[in-house]
C-alpha positions as a printed NumPy array, in Angstrom:
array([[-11.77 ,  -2.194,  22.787],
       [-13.732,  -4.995,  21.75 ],
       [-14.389,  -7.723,  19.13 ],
       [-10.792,  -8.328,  17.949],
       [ -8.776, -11.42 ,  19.024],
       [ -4.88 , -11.712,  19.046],
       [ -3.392, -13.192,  16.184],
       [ -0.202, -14.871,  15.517],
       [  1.52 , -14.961,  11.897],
       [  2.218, -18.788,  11.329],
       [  2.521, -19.954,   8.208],
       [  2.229, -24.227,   8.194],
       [  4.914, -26.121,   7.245],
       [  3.525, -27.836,   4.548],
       [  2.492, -25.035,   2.706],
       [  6.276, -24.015,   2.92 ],
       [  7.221, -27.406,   1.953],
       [  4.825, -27.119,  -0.96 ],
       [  6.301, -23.971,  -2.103],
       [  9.757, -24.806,  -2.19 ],
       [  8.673, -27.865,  -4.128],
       [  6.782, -25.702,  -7.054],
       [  9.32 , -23.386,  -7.334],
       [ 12.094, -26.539,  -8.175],
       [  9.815, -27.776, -10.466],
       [  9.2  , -24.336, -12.537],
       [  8.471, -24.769, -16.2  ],
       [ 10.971, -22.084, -17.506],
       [  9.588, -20.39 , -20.743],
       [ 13.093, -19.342, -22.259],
       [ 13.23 , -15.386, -23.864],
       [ 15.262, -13.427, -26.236],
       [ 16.091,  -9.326, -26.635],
       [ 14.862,  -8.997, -22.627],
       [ 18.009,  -7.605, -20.741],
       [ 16.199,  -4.505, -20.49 ],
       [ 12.772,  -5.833, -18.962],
       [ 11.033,  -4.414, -22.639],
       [  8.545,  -7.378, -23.097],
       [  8.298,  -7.707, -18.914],
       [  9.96 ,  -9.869, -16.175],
       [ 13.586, -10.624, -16.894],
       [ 14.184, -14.337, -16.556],
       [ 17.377, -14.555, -15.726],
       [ 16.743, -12.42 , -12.823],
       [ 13.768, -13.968, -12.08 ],
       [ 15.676, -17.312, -11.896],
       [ 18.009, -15.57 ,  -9.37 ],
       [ 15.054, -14.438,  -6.963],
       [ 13.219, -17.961,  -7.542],
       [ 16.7  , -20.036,  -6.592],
       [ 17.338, -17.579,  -3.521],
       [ 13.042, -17.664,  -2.67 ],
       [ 13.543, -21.582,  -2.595],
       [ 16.852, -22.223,  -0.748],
       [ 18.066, -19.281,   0.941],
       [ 15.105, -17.597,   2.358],
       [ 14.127, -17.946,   5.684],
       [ 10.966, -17.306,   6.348],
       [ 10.683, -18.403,   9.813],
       [ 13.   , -15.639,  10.811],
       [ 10.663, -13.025,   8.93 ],
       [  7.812, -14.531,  11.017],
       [  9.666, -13.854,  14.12 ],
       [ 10.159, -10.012,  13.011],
       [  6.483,  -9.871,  12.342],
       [  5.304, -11.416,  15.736],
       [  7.756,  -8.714,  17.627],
       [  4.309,  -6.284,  16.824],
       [  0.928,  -6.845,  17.896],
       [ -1.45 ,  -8.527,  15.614],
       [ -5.555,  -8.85 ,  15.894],
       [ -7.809,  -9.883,  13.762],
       [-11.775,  -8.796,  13.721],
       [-14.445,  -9.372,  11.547],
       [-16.666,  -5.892,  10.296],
       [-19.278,  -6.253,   8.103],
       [-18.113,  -9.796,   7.524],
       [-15.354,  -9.058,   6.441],
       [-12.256, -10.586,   7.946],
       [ -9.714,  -7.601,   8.592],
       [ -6.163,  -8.484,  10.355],
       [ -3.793,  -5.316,  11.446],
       [ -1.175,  -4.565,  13.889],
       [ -1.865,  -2.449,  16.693],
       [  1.161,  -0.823,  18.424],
       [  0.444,   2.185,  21.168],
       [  2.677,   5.043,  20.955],
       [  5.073,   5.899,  23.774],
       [  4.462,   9.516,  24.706],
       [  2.251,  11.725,  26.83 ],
       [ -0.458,  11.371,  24.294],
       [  0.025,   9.915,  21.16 ],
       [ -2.26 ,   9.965,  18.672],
       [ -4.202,   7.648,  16.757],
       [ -3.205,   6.973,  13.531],
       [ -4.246,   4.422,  10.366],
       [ -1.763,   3.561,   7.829],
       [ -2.899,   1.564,   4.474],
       [ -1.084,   0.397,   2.02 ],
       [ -1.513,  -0.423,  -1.711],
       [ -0.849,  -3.178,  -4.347],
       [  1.006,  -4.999,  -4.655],
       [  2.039,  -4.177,  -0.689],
       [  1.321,  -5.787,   1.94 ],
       [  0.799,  -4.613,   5.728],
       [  4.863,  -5.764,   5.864],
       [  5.739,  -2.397,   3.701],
       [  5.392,  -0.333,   6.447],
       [  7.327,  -2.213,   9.152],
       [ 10.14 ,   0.512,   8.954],
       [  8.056,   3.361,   9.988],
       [  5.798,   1.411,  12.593],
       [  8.855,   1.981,  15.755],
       [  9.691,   5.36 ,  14.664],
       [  5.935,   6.75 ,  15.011],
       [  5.239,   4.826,  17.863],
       [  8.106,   5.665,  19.827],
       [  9.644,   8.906,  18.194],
       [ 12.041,   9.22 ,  21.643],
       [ 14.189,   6.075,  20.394],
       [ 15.276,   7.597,  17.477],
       [ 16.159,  10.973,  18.3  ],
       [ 12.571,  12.383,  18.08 ],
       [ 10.096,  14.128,  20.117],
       [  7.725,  12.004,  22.627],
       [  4.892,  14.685,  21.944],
       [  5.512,  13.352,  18.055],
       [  4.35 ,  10.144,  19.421],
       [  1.389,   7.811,  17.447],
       [ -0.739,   5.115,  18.566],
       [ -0.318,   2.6  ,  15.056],
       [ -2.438,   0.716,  13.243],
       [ -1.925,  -1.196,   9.839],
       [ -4.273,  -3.037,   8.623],
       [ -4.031,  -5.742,   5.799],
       [ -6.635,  -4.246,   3.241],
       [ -9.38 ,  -6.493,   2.604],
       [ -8.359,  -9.887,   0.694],
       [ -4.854,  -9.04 ,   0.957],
       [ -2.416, -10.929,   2.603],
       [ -4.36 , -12.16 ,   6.376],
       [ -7.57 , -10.203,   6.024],
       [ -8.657, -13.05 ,   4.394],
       [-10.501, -15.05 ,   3.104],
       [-12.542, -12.393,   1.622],
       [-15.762, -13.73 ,   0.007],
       [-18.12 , -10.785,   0.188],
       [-18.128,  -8.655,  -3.382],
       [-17.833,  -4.75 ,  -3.88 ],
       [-15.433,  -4.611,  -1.261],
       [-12.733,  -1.525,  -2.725],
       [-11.315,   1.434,  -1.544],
       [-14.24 ,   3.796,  -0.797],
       [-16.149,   0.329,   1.077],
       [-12.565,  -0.282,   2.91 ],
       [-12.84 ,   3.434,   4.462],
       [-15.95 ,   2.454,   5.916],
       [-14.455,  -0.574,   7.375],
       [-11.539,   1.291,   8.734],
       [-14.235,   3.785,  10.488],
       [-15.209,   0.94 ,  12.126],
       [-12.029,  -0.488,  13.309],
       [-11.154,   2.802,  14.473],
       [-13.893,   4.009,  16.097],
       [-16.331,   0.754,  17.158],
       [-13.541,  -1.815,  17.596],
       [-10.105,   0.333,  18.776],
       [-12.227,   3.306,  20.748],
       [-10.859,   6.165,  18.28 ],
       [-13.442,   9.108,  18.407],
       [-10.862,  11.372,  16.21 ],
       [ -7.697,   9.846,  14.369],
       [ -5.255,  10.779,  11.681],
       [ -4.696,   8.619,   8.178],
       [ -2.007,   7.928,   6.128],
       [ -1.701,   6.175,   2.789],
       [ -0.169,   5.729,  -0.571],
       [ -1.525,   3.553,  -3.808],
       [ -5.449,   2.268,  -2.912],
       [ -4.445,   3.094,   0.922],
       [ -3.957,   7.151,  -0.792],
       [ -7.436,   6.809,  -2.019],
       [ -9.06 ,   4.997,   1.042],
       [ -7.834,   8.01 ,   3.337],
       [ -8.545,  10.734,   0.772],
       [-12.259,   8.582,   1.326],
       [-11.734,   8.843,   4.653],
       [-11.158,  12.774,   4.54 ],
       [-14.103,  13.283,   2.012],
       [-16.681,  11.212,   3.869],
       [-15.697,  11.067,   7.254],
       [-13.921,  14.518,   7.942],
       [-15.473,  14.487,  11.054],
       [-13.327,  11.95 ,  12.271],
       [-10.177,  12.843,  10.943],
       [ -7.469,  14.554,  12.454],
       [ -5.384,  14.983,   8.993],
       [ -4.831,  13.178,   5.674],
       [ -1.507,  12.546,   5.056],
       [ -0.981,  10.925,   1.28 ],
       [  2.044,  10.159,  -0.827],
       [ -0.287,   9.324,  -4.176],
       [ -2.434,  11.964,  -5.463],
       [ -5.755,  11.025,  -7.897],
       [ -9.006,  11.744,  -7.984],
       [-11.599,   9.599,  -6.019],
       [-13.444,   8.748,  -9.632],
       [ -9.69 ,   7.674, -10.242],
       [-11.796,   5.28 , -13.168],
       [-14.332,   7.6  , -15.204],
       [-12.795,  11.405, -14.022],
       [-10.238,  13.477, -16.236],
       [ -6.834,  14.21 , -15.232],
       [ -4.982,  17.78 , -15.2  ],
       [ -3.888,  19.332, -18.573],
       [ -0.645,  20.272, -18.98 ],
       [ -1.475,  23.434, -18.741],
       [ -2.332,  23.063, -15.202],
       [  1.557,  22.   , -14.334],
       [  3.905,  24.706, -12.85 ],
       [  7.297,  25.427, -13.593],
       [  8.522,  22.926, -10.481],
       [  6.879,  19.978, -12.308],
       [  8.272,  20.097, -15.672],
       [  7.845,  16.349, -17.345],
       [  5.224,  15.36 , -14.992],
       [  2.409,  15.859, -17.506],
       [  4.757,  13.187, -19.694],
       [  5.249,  10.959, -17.192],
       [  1.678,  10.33 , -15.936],
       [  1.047,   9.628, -19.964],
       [  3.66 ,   7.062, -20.643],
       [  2.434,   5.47 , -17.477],
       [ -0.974,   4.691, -18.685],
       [  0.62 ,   4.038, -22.141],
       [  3.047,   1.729, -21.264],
       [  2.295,   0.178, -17.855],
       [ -0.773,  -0.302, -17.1  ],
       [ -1.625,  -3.532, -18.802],
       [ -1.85 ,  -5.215, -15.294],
       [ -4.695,  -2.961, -14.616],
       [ -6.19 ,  -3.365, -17.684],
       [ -6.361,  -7.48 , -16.621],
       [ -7.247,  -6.967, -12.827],
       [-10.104,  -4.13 , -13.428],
       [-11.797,  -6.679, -16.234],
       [-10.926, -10.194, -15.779],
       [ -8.788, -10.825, -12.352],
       [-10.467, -14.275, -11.692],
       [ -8.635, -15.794, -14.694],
       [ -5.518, -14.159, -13.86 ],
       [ -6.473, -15.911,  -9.865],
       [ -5.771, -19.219, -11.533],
       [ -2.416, -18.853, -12.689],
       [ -0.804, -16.739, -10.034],
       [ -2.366, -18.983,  -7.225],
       [ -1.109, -22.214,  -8.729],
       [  2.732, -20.836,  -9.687],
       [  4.552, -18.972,  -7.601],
       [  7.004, -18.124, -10.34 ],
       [  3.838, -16.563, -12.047],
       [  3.077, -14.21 ,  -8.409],
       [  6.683, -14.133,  -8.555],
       [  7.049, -12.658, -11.526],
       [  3.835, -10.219, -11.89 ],
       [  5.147,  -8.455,  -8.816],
       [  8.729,  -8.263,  -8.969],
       [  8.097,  -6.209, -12.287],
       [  6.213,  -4.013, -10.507],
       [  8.378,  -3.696,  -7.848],
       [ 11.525,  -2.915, -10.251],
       [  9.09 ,  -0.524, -12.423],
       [  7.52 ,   1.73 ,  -9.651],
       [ 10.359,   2.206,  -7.585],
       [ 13.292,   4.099,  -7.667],
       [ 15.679,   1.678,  -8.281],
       [ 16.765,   2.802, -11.962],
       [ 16.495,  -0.882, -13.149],
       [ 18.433,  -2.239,  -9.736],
       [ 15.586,  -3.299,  -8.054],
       [ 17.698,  -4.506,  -5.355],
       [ 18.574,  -0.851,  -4.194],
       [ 15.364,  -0.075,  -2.966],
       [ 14.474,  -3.996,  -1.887],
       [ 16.536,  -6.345,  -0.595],
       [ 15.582, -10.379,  -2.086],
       [ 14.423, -10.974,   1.446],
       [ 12.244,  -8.064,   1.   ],
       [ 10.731,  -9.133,  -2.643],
       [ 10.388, -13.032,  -0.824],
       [  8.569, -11.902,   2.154],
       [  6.107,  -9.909,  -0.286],
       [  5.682, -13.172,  -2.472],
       [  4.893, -15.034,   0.23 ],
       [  2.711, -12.984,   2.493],
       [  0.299, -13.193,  -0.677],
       [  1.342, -16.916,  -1.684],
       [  0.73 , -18.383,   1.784],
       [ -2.65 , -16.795,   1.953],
       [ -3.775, -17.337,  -1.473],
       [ -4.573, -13.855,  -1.195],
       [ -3.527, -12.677,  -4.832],
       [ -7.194, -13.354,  -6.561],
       [ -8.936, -11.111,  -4.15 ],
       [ -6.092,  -8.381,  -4.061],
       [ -6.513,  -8.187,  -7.929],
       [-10.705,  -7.9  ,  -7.423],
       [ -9.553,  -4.895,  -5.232],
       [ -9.095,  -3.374,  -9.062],
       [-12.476,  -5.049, -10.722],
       [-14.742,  -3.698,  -7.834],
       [-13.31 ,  -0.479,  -7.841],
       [-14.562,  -0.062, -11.851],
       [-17.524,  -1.806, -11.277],
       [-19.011,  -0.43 ,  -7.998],
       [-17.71 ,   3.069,  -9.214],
       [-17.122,   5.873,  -6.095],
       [-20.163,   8.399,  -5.63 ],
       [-19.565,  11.746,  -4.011],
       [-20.919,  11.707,   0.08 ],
       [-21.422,  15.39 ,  -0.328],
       [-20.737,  18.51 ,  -2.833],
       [-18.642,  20.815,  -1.174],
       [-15.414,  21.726,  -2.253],
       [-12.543,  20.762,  -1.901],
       [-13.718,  17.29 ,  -2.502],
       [-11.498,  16.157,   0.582],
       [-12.628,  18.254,   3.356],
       [ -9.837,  16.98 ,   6.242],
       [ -6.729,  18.604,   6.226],
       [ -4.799,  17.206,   3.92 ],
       [ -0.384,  16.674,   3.683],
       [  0.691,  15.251,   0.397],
       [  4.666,  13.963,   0.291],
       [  5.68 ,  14.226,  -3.26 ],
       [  7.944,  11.197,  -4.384],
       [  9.947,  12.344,  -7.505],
       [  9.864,   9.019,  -9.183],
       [  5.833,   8.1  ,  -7.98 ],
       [  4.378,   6.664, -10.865],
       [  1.997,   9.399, -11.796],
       [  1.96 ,  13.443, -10.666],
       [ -0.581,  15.591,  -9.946],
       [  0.13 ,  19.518,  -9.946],
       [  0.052,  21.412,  -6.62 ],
       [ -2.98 ,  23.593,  -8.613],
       [ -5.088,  20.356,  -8.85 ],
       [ -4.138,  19.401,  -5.567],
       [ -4.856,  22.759,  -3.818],
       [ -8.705,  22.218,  -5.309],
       [ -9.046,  19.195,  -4.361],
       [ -7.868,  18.416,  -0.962],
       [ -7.924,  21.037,   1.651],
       [ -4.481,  21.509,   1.533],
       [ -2.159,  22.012,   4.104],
       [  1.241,  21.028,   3.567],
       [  2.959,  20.088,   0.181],
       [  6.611,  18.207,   0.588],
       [  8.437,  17.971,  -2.739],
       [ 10.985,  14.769,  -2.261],
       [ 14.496,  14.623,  -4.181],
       [ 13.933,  10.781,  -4.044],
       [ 11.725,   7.963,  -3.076],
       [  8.599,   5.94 ,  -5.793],
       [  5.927,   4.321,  -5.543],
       [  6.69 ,   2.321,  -2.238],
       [  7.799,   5.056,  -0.485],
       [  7.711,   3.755,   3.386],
       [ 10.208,   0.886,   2.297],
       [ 12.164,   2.881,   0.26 ],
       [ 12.13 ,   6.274,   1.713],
       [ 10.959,   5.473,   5.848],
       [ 13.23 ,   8.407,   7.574],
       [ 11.504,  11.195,   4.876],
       [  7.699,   9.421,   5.355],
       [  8.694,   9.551,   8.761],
       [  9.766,  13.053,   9.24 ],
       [  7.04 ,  14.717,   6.873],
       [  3.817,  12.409,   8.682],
       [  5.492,  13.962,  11.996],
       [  5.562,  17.332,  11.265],
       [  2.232,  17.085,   9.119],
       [  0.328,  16.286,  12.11 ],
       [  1.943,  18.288,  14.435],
       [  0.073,  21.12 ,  14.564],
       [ -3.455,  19.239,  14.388],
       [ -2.64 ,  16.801,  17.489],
       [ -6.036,  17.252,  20.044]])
């Protein structure tokens, strides 16, 4: 191990003090016809979150949950990359990445950090046993501040080569992933199979997610009736944030660094959309939940670079490393989410990843190690199982 130094989360008082001081001072925009989140972010709801953000929520005592892991940060490529690093306890755990998506942060997959590390402590198997890491992609949250350009999810794989293999001492590890984290280990499977133990993903799309084709309908079984709808209705009807963040982000920057009411409200809608929370967003996240995302990314000023994350993606486009098929050459686990915002049939998936293990799941979205840890959990275990070293 070398090149990383211990980090500590601590967030500066006056930039709490600061916060709490916008968010009293919000310029309210009033609304009509919006009980049903139609034309976006509910205010009255969003007034609710806001009040509890700026009285009631302690971040201090979030900070102290966060410190209870082991933080580093390094610098690769100059970029700055923070992540936790947490050896498993078992006779020989194995090493495994975990990267999350937007709008995440590293914080989404504090439930499912103990329970891989130390399967023994809750009811497991020691040989099930991982060594974690989670790092904060680059320009979100404390891998910041991020001020090199092109930097998406096929340049964060080679990054994450690196951390594994030059700065942690990984020759083989396994990868995990859902949202850009999905793509950046189906990368990591298609360039660097090699390297990789397994995939495991819980979002399936193509690596030209931008410029390539998705299935037919045709190509949908008879387990995965309305999928073909669903995907359709979600580039339809929610995918106007993308449409901003792929084109334009650094405009968007301005506003949602200078309000949090504005980050406030761009992600909670998200958060209530993708999940599955049927409208109750609070059933999958708790306020303290939705506050600690808001201000992982308001605290670091993170949220410009997080949305370039989309912009470089369109604009520095993903080449193929080779042309064999399946594209992803690793092994390859995909957890199915019933309520993920957009489906892929097992067909396309079976030519496209080297396939391995397919879990349908009777519940869970978009953010599925927050809302669904003990089923991530159990399907990364037994996923990996029989490709442990």
């Amino acid at each position: 191990m070398s090149n990383k130094e211990a980090f500590t989360v601590s967030v500066p008082d006056e930039v709490l003090t600061d916060l709490r001081e916008r968010l009293a001072k919000a310029r309210w925009p009033g609304e009509f016809a919006n009980e049903q989140w139609a034309y976006g972010t509910n205010q009255a709801y969003l007034q609710e979150v806001v009040e509890y953000w700026r009285t009631d929520y302690d971040w201090r005592a979030v900070e102290r949950d966060m410190n209870a892991f082991s933080h580093y940060k390094t610098t690769i490529d100059g970029v700055p990359i923070h992540f936790i690093h947490e050896p498993g306890k078992g006779p020989n755990p194995t090493p495994l990445i975990l990267s999350h998506g937007w709008p995440w942060t590293f914080w989404d997959f504090h439930k499912v950090i103990r329970p891989l590390t130390d399967p023994a402590a809750f009811g497991g198997d020691p040989n099930d046993a991982f060594d974690v890491v989670v790092p904060s992609l680059p320009g979100y949250g404390f891998s910041t501040p991020l001020t090199t350009p092109g930097i998406n999810f096929w340049r964060t794989a080679d990054l994450w080569v690196g951390l594994m293999r030059d700065i942690l001492g990984y020759e083989k590890f396994a990868a995990q992933g859902g949202d850009w984290g999905a793509l950046i280990t189906a990368q990591l499977g298609h360039k660097y199979a090699e390297y990789l133990l397994g995939c495991h993903i819980n979002l399936m799309a193509p690596l030209d997610i931008f410029v390539g084709s998705m299935p037919e309908a045709s190509e949908y079984g008879p387990e995965e009736e309305g999928w073909y709808e669903k995907n359709l209705n979600f580039f339809a009807a929610e995918s106007g944030y993308s449409a901003l963040q792929t084109t334009k982000p650094q405009t968007l920057a301005f506003a949602l660094n200078d309000s949090p009411v504005g980050l406030c409200a761009w992600i909670l809608e998200k958060r209530r959309t993708w999940s599955d929370c049927n409208g109750e967003v609070e059933k999958r996240f708790s306020k303290d939940d939705l506050c600690t995302t808001m201000t992982v990314y308001w605290a670091t000023q993170s949220f410009g670079t997080s949305a370039r994350y989309y912009y470089e993606a369109t604009h520095n486009p993903w080449k193929p490393s080779h042309e064999q098929t399946p594209v992803v050459q690793a092994p390859t686990g995909v957890a199915v989410f019933s309520e993920e915002v957009v489906l892929m049939p097992r067909k396309w998936a079976e030519g496209y990843y080297n396939l391995q293990r397919w879990t349908p799941m009777a519940s869970g979205g978009h953010f599925a190690p927050m809302e669904e840890p003990e089923l991530l959990v159990n399907d990364i275990r037994a996923f990996f199982r029989p490709l442990r070293t």
